[in-house]
C-alpha positions as CSV (number, residue, x, y, z in Angstrom):
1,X,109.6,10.1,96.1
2,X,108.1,12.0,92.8
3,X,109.8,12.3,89.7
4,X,108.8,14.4,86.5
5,X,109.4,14.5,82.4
6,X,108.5,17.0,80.0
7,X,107.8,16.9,76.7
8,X,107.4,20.4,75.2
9,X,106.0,21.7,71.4
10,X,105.0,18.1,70.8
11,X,103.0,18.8,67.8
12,X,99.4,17.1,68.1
13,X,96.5,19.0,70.1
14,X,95.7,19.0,73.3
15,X,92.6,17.1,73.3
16,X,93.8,14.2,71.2
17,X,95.9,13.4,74.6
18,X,93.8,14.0,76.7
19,X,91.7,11.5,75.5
20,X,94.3,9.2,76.2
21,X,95.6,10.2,79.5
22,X,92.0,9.4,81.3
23,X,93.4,5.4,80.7
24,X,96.5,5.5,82.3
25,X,96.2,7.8,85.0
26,X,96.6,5.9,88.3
27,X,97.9,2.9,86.9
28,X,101.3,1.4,87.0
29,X,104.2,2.1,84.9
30,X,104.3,-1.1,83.0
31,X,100.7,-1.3,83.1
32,X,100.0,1.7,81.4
33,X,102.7,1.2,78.6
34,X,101.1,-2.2,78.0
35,X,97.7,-0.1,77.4
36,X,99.4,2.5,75.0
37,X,101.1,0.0,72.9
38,X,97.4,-1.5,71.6
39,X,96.3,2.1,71.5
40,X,95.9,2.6,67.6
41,X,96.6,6.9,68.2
42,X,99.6,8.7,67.5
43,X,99.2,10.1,70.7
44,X,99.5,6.7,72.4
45,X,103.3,6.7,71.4
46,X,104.3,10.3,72.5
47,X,102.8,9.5,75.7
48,X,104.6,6.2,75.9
49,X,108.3,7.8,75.2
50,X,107.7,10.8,78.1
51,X,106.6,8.1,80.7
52,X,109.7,6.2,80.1
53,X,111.9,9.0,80.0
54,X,110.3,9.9,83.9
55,X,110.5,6.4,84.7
56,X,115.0,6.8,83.5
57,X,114.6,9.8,85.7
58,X,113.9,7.7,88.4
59,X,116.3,5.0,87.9
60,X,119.2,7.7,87.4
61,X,118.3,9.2,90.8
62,X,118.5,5.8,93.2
63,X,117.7,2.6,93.4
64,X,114.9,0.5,91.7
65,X,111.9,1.6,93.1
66,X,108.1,0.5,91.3
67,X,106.6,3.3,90.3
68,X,103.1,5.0,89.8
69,X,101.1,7.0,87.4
70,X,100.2,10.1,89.4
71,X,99.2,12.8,87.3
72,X,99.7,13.3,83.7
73,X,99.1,17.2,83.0
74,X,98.2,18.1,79.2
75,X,99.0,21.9,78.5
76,X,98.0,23.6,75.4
77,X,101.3,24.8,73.6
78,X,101.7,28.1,70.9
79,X,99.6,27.7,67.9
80,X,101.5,27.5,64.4
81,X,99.3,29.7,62.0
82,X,98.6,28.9,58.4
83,X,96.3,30.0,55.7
84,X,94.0,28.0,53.1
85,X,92.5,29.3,50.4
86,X,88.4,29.4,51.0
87,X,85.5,30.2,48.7
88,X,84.8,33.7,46.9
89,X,88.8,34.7,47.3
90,X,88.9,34.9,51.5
91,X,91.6,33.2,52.9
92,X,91.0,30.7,56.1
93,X,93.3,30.2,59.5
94,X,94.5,26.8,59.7
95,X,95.3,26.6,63.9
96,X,98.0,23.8,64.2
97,X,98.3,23.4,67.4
98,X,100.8,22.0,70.0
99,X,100.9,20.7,73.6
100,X,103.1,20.8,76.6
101,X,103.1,16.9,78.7
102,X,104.4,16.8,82.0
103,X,104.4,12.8,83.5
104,X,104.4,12.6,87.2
105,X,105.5,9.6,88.7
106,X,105.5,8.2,92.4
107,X,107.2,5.4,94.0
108,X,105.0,2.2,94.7
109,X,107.5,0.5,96.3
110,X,110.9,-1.7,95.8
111,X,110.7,-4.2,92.8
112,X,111.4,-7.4,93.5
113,X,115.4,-8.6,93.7
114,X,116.5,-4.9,94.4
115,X,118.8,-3.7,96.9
116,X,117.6,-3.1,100.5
C-alpha cells in the first residue's frame, strides 16, 4: 500500500531540499524525522510536516501499518519576480523561487500491538 502528501508553493528553492531529501530517502518514518529534527535547515522542518501529514494519510485510510520512505520528489514551483536596484541606474531580477514536495510512503509492515 502507497500513500502520498503534497506540499505546493512552499517558498524555499528547489535545491535547498534536495540537499536534504538524499538523507532520508529509504529510511523509515520515524527514522528520518529523527534525522530532520537535528538538521539545523529550514528545509529540514517543511520536509518534516509533509511526511507526517502522508504518514496521517495513512493512518486515516486503515490500520496501523510501519511505513517507508520511498521516494521524495522535489519540483521546481513559479518564480516570484522582484527588482533591486544595481549599479549605474539598471535594475536587477531578484528570482524567488518556490517548490512543489510530493512524500511517497510504503507500508513496511504491521507495528507492533496492532490489530490483525
Amino acid at each position: 500500500m502507497e500513500v502520498k502528501a503534497k506540499a505546493r508553493y512552499v517558498r524555499i528553492g528547489p535545491q535547498k531540499l534536495r540537499m536534504i531529501v538524499d538523507l532520508i530517502k529509504d529510511k523509515k518514518v520515524d527514522e528520518a524525522i529523527g534525522i530532520l529534527r537535528n538538521l539545523p535547515k529550514k528545509g529540514a522542518r517543511i520536509l518534516e510536516k509533509v511526511i507526517k501529514s502522508a504518514e496521517n494519510n495513512g493512518k486515516n485510510k486503515g490500520e496501523e501499518i510501519e511505513w517507508k520512505i520511498k521516494n521524495i520528489i522535489i519540483d521546481g514551483g513559479p518564480m516570484l519576480k522582484r527588482y533591486r536596484a544595481a549599479t549605474m541606474g539598471r535594475a536587477v531580477m531578484i528570482r524567488k523561487r518556490t517548490s512543489h514536495i510530493t512524500v511517497i510512503l510504503e507500508a513496511k509492515g504491521q507495528k507492533n500491538g496492532a490489530k490483525s
